[in-house]
N, C-alpha and C positions, 0 to 999 in steps of 0.2 A: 757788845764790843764794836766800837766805831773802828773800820776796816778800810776806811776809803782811801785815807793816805798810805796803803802799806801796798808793797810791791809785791807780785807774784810773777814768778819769771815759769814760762811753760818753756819745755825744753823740746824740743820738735826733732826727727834722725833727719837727715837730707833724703828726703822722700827717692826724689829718682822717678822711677815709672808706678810706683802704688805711693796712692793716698790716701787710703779706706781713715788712716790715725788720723791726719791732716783735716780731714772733712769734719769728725769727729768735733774735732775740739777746735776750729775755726769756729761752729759756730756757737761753743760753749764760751769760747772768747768773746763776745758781745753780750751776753746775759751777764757771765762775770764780770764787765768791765762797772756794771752798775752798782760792785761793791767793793771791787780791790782793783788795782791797777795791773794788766795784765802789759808784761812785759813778753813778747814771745821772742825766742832763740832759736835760730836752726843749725845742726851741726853739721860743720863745713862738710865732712867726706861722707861720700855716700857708702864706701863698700865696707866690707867686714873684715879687712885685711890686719894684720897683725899692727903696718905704718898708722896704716886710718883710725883705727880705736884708739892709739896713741892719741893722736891730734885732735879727735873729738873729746879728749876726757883735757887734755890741757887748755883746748879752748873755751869748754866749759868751766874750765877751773878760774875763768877771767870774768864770769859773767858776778854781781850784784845784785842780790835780792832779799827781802823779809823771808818770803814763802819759794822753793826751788822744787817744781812739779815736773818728772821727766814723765810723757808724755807716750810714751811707750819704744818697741824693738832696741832703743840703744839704753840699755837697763844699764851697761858699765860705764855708763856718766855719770851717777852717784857716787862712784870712786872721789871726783873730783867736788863734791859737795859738802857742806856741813851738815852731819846725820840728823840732826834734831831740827835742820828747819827743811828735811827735804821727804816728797812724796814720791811714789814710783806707781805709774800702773802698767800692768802687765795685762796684756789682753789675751793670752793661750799660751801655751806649751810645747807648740807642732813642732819647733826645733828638735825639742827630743824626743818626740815620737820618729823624727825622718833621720837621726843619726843613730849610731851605735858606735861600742868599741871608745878610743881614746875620745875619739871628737865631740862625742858625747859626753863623758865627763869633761871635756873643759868646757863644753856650752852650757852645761851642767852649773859649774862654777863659776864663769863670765857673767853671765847672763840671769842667774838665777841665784843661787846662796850668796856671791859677794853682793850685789846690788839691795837682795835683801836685808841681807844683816845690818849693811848700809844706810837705811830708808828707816825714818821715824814712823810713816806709815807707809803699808800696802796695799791699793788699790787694782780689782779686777771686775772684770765685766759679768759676769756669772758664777753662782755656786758651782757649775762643774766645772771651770777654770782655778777657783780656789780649791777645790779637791784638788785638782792637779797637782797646783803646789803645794799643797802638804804632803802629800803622796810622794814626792820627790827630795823633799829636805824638812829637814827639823825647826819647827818656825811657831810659833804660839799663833794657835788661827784666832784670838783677839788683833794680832796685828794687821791683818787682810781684813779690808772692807770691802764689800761686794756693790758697785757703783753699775747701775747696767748702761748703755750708750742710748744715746738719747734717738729719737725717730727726726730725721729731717726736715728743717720746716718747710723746703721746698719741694715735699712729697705731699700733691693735692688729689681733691678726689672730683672727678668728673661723672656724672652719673653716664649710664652706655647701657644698651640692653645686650643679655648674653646671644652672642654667636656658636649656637650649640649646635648648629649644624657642622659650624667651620672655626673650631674657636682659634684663637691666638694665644700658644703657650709661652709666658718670660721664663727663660733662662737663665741666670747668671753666673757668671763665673766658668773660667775652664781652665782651671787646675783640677788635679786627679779626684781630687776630696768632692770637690762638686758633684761631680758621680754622673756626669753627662755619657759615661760607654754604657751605663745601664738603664738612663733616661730614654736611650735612642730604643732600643730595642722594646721598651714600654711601651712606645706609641706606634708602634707599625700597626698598619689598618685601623688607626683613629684618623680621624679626617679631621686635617688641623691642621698649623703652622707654627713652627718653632722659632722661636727669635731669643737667638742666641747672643748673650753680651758678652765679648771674650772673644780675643782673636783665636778662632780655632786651625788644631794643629791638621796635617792632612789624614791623619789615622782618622779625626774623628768628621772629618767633611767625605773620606770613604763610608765609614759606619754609616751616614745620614742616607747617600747613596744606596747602599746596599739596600739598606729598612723602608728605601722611598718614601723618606718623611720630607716633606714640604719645608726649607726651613731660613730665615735673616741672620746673617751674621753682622754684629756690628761692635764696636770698640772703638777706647779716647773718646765715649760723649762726658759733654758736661755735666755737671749736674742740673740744669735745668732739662739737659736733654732726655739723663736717665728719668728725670719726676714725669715725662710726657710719658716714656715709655711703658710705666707703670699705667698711665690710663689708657693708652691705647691696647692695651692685651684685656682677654678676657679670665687670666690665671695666672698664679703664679706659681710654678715647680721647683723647688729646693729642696731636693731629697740629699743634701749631703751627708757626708759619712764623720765629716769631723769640723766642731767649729767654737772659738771662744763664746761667740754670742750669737750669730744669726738676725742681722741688721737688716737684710732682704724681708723677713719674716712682717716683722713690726712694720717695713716700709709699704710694704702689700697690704695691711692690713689698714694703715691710713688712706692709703689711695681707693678705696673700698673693694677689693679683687680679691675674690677666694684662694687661699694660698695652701699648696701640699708640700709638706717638708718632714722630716725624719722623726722617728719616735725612739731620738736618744736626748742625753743632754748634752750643752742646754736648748735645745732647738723645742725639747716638748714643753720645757717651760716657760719659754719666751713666747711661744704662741698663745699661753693662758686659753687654752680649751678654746680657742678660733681659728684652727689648722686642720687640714686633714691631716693626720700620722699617717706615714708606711714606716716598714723595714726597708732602710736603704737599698741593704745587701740584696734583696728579692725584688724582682723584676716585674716578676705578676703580683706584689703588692702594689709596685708607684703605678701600673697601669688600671688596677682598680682604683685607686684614688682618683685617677685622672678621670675615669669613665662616671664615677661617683657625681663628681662636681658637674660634668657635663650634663647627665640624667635627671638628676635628682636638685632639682630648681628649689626646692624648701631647705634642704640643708645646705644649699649653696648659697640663699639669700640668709640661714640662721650664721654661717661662719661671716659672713658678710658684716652684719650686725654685731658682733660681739668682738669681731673684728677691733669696730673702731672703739668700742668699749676699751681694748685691751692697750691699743696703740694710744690711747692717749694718758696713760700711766705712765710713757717714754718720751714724755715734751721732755725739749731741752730745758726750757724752764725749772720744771721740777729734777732733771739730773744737775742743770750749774749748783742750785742749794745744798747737793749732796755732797759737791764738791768744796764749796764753799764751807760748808761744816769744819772738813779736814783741814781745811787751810785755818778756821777758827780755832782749833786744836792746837794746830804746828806755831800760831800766834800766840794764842794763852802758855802755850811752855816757855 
């Protein structure tokens, strides 16, 4: 099927201060553009307010295209779509994990049963994300296609010898889920430095204190600045506790830096047997992992290796054709 003259409109939320989606699929928009014409949209309002979903679903309801791919977090812009030429992906669930009570059944229904029922297809980033949604609503899991996020191409690898006397641990993220109040206490008397990416709050620049861990705080880099910072460390710790996909993982794994991250999903499967696993929840699990990678120079160059084995089944490349598929689909009907 000759696809080039057909339109695909990517529907974007009005970011604001996170752009994890943005980055995502910015750069699937230049792979795509080599098959279908990528039309991108951002929706004017950025909050969640009852005015603003109004106004992003009737602005959406003005836009023209062959193919209508919402992009993720504003799932009730399908409302204003035609069901059979539109896509939706969903990248996680955490809204209702963090609500209960009524709020929860409308996020429930906002955000989740109407946009699906809505959507010709449904696309997510990992099998434990698509358990999510079936676990939550009644939905034929032939509809959910399981698409994972592609590894950045501006995540490079610089060869560096390890600094195991003093290494340098990345950090990312500092929301609760990241799990940095039980990172910090992992590492007391390891002799290191923590470089934290995340404005941290002062609970946890106390905690650092207290544990006298050595540590960088930094936040707002670009993304060329985050691809440095990936080579400048000699690890990488993401033990979180809860994640659609685990994008840190894969991106460690390109830059060639031993990575420790959780043994739940999807985070043990996105590593594909080139991570050190801990239990989040235990303390004196992440600090053995940490001490592992330090000591133990053979399995620290064996995750290294296989590493870049695993990261490169997440070229953008090979995620834009997956997409491209769907939109093959949403065109053949």
């Amino acid at each position: 099927m000759d696809t080039r003259n057909k339109t695909v409109c990517l529907l974007y939320r009005n970011s604001g201060r996170f752009f994890s989606i943005e980055r995502i699929f910015n750069q699937l928009e230049n792979k795509l553009n080599k098959f279908v014409l990528i039309n991108p949209w951002m929706a004017p309002e950025a909050l969640a307010s009852p005015v603003s979903i109004f106004k992003n679903i009737f602005a959406a309801s003005k836009t023209k295209a062959n193919v209508y791919h919402v992009t993720g977090d504003i799932h009730y812009v399908v409302l204003a779509l035609p069901k059979k030429k539109t896509i939706l992906t969903i990248h996680d669930c955490i809204f209702l994990h963090r609500s209960k009570g009524i709020k929860r059944v409308l996020l429930k229904w906002l955000f989740l049963k109407l946009p699906i029922s809505r959507s010709q297809i449904v696309t997510t980033i990992s099998e434990a994300t698509k358990q999510d949604i079936l676990n939550n609503i009644n939905c034929k899991p032939e509809k959910i296609v399981v698409i994972p996020n592609p590894v950045d191409d501006k995540i490079f690898f610089t060869p560096a010898v390890f600094r195991a006397n003093k290494p340098v641990i990345l950090f990312i993220g500092n929301t609760t889920h990241k799990n940095l109040a039980r990172a910090i206490p992992a590492l007391q008397n390891i002799h290191c430095t923590i470089n934290i990416i995340g404005k941290l709050a002062d609970d946890m620049i106390a905690l650092l204190k207290q544990y006298q861990i050595e540590f960088i705080n930094e936040y707002n880099l670009s993304d060329e600045e985050m691809a440095l910072r990936y080579t400048t460390s000699d690890m990488v710790l993401f033990p979180s506790t809860f994640e659609g996909f685990g994008l840190p993982v894969i991106e460690s794994q390109k830059a060639g830096r031993p990575v420790i991250t959780s043994n739940i999903s999807p985070l043990k499967e996105v590593a594909g047997g080139a991570a050190c696993l801990v239990d989040p929840l235990d303390i004196n699990s992440i600090r053995n992992g940490v001490l592992k990678i330090i000591n133990d120079k053979d399995y620290r160059n064996k995750l290294v290796e296989d590493g870049f084995k695993n990261a490169s089944l997440y070229s953008a490349d090979n995620i834009a054709l997956q997409y491209l598929d769907c939109y093959k689909k949403i065109l053949k009907n």
